[in-house]
ZAPAPA-495168 format. One record per residue (C-alpha): x negated, y, z; residue in one letter. Coordinates in steps of 0.25 Angstrom, whole numbers, m for minus. Each point is the difference from the previous one (the first is absolute). Example, Ala and Ser with C-alpha at 12.3 -4.5 7.8 and 13.67 -1.06 7.14 Angstrom:
BEGIN
+-------+-------+-------+---+
:    px :    py :    pz : r :
+-------+-------+-------+---+
:   m49 :   m18 :    31 : A :
:    m6 :    14 :    m2 : S :
+-------+-------+-------+---+
This chain:
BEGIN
+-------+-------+-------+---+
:    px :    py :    pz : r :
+-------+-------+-------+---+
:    81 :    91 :    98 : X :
:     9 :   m10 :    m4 : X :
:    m5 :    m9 :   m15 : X :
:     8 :   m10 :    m6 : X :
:    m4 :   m10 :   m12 : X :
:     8 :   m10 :    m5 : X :
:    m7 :   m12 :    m4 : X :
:     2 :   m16 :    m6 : X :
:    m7 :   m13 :     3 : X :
:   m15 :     8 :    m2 : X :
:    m5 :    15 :    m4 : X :
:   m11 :     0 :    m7 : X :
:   m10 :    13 :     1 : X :
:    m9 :     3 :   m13 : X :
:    m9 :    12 :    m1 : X :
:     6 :     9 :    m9 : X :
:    12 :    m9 :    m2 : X :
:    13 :    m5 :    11 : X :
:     7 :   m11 :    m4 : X :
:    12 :   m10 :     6 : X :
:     0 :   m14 :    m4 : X :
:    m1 :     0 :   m15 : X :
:     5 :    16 :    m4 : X :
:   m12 :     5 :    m5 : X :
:     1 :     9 :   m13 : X :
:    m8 :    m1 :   m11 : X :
:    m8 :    11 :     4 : X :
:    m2 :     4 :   m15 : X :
:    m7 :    12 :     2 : X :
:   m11 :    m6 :     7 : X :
:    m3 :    m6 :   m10 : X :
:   m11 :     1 :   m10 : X :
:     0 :     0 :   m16 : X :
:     4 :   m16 :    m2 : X :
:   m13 :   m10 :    m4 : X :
:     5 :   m11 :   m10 : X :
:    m8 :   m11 :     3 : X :
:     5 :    m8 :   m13 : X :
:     8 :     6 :   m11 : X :
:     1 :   m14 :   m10 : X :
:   m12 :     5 :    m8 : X :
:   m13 :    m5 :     8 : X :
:    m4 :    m5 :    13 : X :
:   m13 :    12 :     0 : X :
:     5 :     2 :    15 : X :
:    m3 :   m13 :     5 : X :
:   m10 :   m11 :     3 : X :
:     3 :   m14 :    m2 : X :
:    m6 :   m15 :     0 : X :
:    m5 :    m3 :   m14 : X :
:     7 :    m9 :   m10 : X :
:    15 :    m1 :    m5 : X :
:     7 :     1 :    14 : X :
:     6 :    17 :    m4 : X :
:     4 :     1 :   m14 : X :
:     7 :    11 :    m7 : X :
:    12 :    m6 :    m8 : X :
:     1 :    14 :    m7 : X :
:    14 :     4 :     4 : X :
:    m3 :     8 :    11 : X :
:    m2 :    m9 :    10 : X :
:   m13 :    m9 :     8 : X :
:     0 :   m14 :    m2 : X :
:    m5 :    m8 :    13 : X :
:    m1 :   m14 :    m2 : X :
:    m9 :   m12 :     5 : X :
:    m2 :   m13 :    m8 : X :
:     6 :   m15 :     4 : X :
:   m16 :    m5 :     0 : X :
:    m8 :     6 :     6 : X :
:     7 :     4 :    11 : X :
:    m2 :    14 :     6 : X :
:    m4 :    m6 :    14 : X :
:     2 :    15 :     7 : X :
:     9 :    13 :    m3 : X :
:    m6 :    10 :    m9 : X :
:     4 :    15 :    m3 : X :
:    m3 :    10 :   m10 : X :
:    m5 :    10 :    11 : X :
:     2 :    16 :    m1 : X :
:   m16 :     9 :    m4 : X :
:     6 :     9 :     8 : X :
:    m3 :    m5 :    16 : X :
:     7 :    11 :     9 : X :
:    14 :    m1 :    m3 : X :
:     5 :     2 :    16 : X :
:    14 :     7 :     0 : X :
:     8 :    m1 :   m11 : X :
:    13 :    m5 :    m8 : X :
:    m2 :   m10 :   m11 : X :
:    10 :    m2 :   m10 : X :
:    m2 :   m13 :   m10 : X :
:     8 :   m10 :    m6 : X :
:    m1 :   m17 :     0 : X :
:     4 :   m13 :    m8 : X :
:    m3 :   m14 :     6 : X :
:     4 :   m10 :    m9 : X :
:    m5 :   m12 :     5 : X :
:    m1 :    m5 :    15 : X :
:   m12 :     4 :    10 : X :
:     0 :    14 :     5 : X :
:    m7 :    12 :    m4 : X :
:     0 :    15 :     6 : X :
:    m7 :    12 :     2 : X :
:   m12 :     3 :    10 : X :
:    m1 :    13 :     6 : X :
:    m9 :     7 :     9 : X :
:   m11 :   m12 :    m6 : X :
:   m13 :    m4 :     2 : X :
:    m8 :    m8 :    m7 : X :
:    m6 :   m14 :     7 : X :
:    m8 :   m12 :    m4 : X :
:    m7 :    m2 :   m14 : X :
:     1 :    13 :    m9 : X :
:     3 :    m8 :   m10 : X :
:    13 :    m8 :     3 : X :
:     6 :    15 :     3 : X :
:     5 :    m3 :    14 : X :
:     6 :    10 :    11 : X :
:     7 :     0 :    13 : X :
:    11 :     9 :     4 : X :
:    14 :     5 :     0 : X :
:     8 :    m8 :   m11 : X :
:    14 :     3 :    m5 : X :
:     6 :   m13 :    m4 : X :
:     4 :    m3 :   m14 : X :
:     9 :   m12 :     0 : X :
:    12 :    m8 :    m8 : X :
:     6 :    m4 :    15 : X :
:     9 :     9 :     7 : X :
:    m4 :    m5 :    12 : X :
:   m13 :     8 :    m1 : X :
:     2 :    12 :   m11 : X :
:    m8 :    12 :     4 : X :
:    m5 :    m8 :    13 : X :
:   m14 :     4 :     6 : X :
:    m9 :    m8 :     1 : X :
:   m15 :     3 :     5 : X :
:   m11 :    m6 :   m10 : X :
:   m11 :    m8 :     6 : X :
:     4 :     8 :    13 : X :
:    10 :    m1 :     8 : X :
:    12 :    m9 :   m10 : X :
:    13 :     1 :     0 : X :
:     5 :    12 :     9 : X :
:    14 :     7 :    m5 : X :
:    10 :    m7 :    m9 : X :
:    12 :     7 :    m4 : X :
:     9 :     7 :     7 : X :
:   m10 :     1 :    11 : X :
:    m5 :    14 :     9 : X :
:   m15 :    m8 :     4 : X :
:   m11 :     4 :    11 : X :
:   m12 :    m6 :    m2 : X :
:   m10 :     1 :    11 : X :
:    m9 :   m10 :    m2 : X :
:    m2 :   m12 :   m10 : X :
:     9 :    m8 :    10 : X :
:     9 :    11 :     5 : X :
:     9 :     4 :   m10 : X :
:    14 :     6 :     3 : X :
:    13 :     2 :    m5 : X :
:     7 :    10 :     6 : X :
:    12 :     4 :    m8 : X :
:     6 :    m2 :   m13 : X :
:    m2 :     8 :   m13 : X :
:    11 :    m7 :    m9 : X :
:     9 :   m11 :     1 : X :
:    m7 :   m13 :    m7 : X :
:    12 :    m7 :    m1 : X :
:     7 :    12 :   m10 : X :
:   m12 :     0 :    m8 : X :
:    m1 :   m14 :    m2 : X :
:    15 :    m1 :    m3 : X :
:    m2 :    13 :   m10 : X :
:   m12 :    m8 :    m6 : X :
:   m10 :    13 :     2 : X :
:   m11 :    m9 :    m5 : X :
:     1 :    m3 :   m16 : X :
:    m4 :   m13 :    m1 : X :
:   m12 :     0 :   m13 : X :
:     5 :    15 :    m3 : X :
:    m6 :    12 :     0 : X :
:    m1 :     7 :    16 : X :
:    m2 :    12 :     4 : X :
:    m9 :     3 :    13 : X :
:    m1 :    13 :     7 : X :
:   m12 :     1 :    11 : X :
:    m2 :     9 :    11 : X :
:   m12 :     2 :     9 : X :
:    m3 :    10 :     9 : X :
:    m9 :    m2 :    10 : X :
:     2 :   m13 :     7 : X :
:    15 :     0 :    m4 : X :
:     5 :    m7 :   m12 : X :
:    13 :    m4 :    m7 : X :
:     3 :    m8 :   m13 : X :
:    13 :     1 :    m8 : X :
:     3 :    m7 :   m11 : X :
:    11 :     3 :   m11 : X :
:     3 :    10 :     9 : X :
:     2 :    m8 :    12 : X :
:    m6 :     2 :    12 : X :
:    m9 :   m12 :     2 : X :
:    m8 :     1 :    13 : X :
:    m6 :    12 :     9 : X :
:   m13 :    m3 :     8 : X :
:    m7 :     8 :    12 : X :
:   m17 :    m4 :     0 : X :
:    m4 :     2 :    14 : X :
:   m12 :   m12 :    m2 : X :
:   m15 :     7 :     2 : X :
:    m7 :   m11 :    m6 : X :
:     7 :    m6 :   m12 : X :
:     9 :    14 :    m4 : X :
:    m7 :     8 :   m13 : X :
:     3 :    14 :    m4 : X :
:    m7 :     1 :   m14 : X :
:    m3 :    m8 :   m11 : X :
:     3 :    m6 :   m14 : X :
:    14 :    m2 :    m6 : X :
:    m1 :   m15 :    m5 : X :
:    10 :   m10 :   m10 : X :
:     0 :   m12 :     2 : X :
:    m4 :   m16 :    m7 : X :
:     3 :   m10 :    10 : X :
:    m7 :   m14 :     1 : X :
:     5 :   m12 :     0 : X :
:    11 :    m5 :    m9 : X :
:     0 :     6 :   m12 : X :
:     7 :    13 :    m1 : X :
:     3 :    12 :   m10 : X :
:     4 :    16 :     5 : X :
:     2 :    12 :    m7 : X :
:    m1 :    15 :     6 : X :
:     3 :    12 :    m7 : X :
:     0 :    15 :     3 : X :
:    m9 :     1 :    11 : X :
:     1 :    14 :     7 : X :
:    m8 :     5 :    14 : X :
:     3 :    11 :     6 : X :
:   m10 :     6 :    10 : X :
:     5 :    10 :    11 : X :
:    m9 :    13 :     2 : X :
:    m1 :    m3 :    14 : X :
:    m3 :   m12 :     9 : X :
:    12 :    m4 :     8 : X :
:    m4 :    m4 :    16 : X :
:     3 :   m11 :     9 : X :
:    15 :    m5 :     0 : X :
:     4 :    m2 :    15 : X :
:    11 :    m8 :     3 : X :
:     8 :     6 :    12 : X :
:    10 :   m10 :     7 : X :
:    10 :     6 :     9 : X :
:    m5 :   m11 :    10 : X :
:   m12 :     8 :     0 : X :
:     3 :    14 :     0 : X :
:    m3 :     3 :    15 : X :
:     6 :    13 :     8 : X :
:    13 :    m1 :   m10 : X :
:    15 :    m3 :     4 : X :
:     8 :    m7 :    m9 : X :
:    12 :     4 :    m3 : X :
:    13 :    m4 :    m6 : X :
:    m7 :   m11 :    m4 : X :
:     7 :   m12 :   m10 : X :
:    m9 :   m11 :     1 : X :
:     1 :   m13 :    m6 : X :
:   m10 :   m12 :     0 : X :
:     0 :   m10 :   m12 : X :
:    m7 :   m10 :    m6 : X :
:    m7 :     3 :   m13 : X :
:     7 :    m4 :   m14 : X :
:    m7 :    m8 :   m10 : X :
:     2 :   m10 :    m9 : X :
:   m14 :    m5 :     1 : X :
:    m2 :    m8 :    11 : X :
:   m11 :    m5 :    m4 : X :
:    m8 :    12 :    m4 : X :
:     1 :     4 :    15 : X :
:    m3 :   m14 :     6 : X :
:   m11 :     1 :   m10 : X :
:    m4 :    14 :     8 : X :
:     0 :    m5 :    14 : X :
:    14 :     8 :     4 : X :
:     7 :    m6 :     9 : X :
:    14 :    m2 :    m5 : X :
:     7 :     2 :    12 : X :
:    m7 :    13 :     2 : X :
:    11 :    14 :    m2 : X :
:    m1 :    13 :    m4 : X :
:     3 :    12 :     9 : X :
:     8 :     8 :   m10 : X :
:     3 :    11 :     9 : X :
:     5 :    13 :    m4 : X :
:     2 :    13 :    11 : X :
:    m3 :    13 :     1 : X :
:   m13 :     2 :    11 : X :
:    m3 :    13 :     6 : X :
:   m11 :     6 :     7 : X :
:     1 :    12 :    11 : X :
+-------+-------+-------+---+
């Protein structure tokens, strides 16, 4: 029997699910009935850190804001009641007008004293700097791991990969797809231990988890007050999505690696990876000499 697949820089096999780089559907029938985490009216589905830090200003939105003195010395969040929230599509809007960051925290779990309403886990960046919008970065984990326009592998807290290119980061930036202390809208998907972010409808960033220890499948759906500075952030409309069934493991399947296939007609290039943010990566460890096979070929099997 003769079998044929074609293929890009990396397959990617999900139970109950087959993707190729980033071209999965919404998969809105495998959804269940939306959960509104925050409609502008109450915050009666989170807990948060006493005092004046989340405010409702009465026009629909949350109000995150930390003080010139004290200072906040450590990031704080309003964190979900609900603390399975595994695979799911999140849809929410934010406005940062000030400097500092803030961003959302997924798949969370609580850490240090109760009462400061800390967590560790996967964050989606909410940011004024087009350099970083709708990067990933790991709270009190991993750090920095996926800026935009990057297709990342994380192995481990100190191997993480890129290994293609979601979307050009130089058009975004020159299309400003980050409004600057305007409203943005974020879409998150998470299903099993694959994730993308996209922002005003841009694809931001796609990630493949294959790290045993500092990896998490559940927990709660987070906003966040950063320390530091001074800082204020609003969020409005914030929806999850459940799936009705668990996603499986994403395996990445280079054609490097597919033993016992041919390749064939194969149109193979090897580049170095595009960004604009140099620094990020240096910041990361990558090495910026390093290339990306971006292959492209039909492989067949007998």
């Amino acid at each position: 029997m003769f079998r044929s697949l074609a293929t890009a820089v990396l397959g990617i096999a999900l139970t109950n699910s087959c993707t190729q780089f980033s071209s999965q559907p919404s998969l809105k029938n495998s959804l269940t009935e939306e959960k509104v985490l925050f409609d502008g009216s109450n915050l009666d589905n989170f807990d948060y850190m006493e005092g004046d830090f989340w405010t409702l200003p009465g026009d629909g939105t949350v109000k995150g804001e930390t003080p010139p003195e004290p200072k906040l010395k450590r990031n704080t969040f309003l964190i979900s009641k609900d603390k399975n929230i595994a695979d799911f599509e999140a849809t929410l809007s934010y406005k940062l007008t000030t400097e500092n960051n803030s961003g959302v925290i997924y798949r969370a779990e609580q850490i240090d004293d109760p009462a400061l309403f800390r967590v560790k886990g996967y964050q989606a960046e909410g940011e004024n700097d087009l350099l970083k919008g709708g990067f990933m970065y790991d709270e009190a984990r991993r750090a920095w791991v996926a800026s935009p326009g990057e297709f990342v592998i994380v192995k481990s807290k100190k191997d993480k990969k890129i290994v293609g290119q979601v979307n050009n980061h130089e058009k975004l930036i020159a299309n400003k797809f980050l409004n600057d202390k305007e409203w943005n809208d974020y879409r998150i998907v998470a299903r099993g231990n694959h994730f993308m972010h996209y922002i005003n409808g841009e694809l931001a960033i796609e990630l493949i988890d294959i790290d045993p220890t500092d990896s998490s499948r559940t927990g709660t759906f987070c906003l966040q007050i950063h320390g530091g500075k001074p800082m204020t952030v609003f969020f409005k409309d914030v929806v999850v999505n459940k799936y009705k069934k668990r996603f499986g493991k994403a395996i990445p399947l280079f054609i490097s690696s597919l033993k016992g296939w041919q390749t064939e007609n194969a149109n193979t290039t090897i580049r170095k990876f595009s960004s604009p943010n140099e620094r990020g990566l240096k910041a990361r460890g990558y090495d910026m000499k390093a290339k990306i096979d971006s292959t492209i070929a039909f492989i067949s099997k007998g």
